[in-house]
TILO-446675 format. One record per residue (C-alpha): x, y, z; residue number from 0. Coordinates in steps of 0.02 Angstrom, whole numbers, plus 32768, in hexadecimal, padded with zeros to 4 digits. Example, Ala and Ser with C-alpha at 12.3 -4.5 7.8 and 13.67 -1.06 7.14 Angstrom:
// TILO-446675
px = 8267 | py = 7F1F | pz = 8186 | resi = 0
px = 82AC | py = 7FCB | pz = 8165 | resi = 1
***
This chain:
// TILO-446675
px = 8000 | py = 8000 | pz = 8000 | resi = 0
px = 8050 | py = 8093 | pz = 7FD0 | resi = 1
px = 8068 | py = 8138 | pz = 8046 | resi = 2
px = 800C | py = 81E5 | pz = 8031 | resi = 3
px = 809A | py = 8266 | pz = 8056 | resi = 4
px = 8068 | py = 8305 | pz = 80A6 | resi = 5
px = 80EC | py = 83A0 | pz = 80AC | resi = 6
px = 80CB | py = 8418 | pz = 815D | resi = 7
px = 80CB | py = 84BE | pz = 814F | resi = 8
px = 817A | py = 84C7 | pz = 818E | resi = 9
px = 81CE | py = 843E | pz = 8129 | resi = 10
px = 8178 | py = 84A9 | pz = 809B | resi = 11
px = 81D9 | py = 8555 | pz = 80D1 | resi = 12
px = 8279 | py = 84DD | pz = 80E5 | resi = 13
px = 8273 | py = 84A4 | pz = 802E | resi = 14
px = 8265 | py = 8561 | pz = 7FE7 | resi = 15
px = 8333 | py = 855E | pz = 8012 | resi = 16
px = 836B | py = 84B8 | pz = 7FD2 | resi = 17
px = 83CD | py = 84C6 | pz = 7F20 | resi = 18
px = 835C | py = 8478 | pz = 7E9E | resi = 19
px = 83C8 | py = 83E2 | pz = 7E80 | resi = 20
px = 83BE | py = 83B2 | pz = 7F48 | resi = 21
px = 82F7 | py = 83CD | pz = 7F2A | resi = 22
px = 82E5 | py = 8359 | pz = 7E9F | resi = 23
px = 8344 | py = 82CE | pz = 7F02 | resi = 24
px = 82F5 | py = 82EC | pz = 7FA0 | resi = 25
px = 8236 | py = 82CD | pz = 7F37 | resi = 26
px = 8278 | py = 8231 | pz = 7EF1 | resi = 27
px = 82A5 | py = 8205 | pz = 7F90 | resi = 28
px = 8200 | py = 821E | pz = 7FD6 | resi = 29
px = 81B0 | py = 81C3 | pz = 7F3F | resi = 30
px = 8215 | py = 8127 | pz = 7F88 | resi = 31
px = 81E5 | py = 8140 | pz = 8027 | resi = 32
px = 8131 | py = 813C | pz = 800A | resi = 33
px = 8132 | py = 80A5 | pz = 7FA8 | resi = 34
px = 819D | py = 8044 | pz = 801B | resi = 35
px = 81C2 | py = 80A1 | pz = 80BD | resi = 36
px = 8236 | py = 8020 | pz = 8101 | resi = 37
px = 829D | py = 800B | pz = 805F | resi = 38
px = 82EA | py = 80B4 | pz = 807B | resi = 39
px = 836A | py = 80FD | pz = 80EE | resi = 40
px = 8305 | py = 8119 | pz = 8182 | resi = 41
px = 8323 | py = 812C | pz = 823E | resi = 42
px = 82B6 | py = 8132 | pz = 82C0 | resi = 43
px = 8304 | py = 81E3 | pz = 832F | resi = 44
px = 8300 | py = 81C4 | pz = 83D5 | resi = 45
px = 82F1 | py = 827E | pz = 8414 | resi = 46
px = 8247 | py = 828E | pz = 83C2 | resi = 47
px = 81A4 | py = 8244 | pz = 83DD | resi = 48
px = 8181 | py = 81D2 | pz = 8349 | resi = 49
px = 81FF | py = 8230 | pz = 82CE | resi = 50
px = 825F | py = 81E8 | pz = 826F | resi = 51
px = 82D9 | py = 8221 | pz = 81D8 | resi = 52
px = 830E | py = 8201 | pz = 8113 | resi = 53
px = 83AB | py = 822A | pz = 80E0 | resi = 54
px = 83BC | py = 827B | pz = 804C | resi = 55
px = 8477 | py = 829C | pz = 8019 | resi = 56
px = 84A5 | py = 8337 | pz = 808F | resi = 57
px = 83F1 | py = 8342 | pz = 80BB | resi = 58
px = 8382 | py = 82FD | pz = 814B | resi = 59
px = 82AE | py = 82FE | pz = 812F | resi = 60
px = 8278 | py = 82E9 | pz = 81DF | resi = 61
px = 81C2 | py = 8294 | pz = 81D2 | resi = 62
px = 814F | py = 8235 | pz = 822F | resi = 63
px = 80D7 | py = 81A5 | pz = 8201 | resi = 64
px = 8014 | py = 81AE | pz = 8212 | resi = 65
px = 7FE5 | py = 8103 | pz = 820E | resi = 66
px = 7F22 | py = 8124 | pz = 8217 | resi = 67
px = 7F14 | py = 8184 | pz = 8179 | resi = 68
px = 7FBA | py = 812C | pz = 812A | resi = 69
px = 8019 | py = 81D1 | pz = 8116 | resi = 70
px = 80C6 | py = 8207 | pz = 8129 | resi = 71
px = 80CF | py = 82CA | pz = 8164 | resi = 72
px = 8171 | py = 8318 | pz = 8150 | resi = 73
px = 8198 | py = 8383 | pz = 81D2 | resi = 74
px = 8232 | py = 83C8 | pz = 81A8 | resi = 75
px = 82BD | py = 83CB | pz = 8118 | resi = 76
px = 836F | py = 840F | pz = 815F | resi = 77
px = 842F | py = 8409 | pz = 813D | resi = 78
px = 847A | py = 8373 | pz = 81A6 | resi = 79
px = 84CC | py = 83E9 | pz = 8208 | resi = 80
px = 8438 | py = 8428 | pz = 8249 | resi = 81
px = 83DC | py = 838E | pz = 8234 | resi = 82
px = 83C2 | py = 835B | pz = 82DB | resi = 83
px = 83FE | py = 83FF | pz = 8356 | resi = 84
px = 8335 | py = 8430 | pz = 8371 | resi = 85
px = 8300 | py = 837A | pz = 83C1 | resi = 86
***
């Protein structure tokens, strides 16, 4: 069953500043990860409540699954070095 994915508000201001290039992998990425979730590189974070993260090259999409509605909301898409500083 594939995965609805669902951009928040923030993880929509945070792509505005990635170079195009980045922004094309980081959708492919997210194409994967909705058709297989656990085919991708994912970690559960331990900081966060049910977040987990994809990494992209040099980029980490913070998101969480919503099992009940079988969507993947993406909370947040940073530069690894800031990544995981806001847990």
């Amino acid at each position: 069953m594939p995965w609805r994915v669902s951009l928040a508000p923030r993880a929509e201001k945070d792509l505005v500043d990635v170079p195009m290039a980045d922004r094309k992998a980081i959708g492919r990425a997210l194409e994967r990860l909705a058709a297989d979730p656990y085919s991708c590189d994912i970690k559960k974070l331990k900081a966060g409540e049910d977040v987990w993260r994809l990494r992209v090259g040099s980029w980490r999409v913070r998101f969480r699954f919503q099992k009940a509605n079988a969507t993947i909301e993406v909370l947040r898409v940073l530069p690894r070095s800031k990544g995981y500083g806001d847990l």
